[in-house]
C-alpha positions in Angstrom: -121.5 -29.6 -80.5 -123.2 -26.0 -81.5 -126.1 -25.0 -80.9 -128.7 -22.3 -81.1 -130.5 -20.2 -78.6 -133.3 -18.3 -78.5 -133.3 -15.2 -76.0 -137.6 -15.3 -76.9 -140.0 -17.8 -77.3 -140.5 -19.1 -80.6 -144.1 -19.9 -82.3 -144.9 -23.1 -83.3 -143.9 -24.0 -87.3 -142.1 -20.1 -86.9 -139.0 -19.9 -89.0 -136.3 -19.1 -86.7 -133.3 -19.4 -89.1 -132.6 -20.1 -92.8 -129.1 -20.9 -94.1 -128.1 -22.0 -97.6 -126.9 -25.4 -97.8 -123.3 -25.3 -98.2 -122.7 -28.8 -99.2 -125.6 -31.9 -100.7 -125.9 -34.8 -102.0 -128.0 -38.0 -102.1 -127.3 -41.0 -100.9 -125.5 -43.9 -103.7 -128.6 -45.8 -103.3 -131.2 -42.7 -104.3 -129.6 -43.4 -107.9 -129.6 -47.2 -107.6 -133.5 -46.6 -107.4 -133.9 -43.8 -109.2 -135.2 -41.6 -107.0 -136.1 -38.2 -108.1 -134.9 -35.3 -106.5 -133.7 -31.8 -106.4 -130.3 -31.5 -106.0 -130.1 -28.8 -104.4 -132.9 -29.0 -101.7 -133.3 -32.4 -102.4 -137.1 -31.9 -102.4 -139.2 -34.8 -104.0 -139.4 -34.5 -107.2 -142.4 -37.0 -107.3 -145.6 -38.2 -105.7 -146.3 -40.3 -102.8 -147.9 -42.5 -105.0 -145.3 -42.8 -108.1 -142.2 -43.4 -105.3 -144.4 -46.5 -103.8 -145.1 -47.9 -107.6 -141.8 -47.4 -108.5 -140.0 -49.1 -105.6 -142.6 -52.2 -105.7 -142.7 -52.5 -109.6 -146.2 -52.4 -109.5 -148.2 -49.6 -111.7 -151.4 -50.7 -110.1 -150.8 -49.7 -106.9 -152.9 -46.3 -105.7 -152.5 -44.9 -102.5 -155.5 -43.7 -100.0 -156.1 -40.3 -99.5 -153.8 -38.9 -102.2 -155.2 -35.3 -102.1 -152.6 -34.9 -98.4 -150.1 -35.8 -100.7 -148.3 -32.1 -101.4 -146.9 -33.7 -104.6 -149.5 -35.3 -106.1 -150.1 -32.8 -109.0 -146.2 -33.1 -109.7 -144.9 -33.3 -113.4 -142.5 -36.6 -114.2 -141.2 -33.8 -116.6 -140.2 -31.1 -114.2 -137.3 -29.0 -114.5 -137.6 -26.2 -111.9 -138.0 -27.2 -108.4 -141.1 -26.6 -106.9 -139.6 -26.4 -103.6 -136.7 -24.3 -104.3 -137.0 -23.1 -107.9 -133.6 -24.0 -108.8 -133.8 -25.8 -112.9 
């Protein structure tokens, strides 16, 4: 296989490379259960909290300690990726 090495000591959580992705896509059963993502970074594109009510059917259900969650403000009507900014 390839690989990658460093010559240095990296930091930890340091970017050490970034690459466009050349090809993406979801898995068949991501649109079986509608699961909302960017196509393109395939970041997300709801809360913790909505993806658990949505898979279990159940509106009631509210997860602990949804402030961690980095997409618990998130929009059901987004267009533009927060992630990637890509419409």
């Amino acid at each position: 296989g390839r690989q990658i090495i460093s010559k240095r000591i990296c930091q930890c959580e340091e970017l050490i490379f970034q690459e466009q992705p050349l090809v993406l896509a979801q898995f068949e059963w991501n649109k079986l259960y509608k699961y909302s993502a960017c196509e393109y970074c395939l970041y997300p594109l709801e809360s913790c909290e909505q993806n658990v009510r949505r898979l279990c059917q159940d509106s009631s259900i509210i997860i602990p300690h949804s402030e961690c969650d980095p997409n618990r403000n998130i929009d059901q009507q987004i267009v533009r990726c927060p992630k990637c900014n890509v419409k």
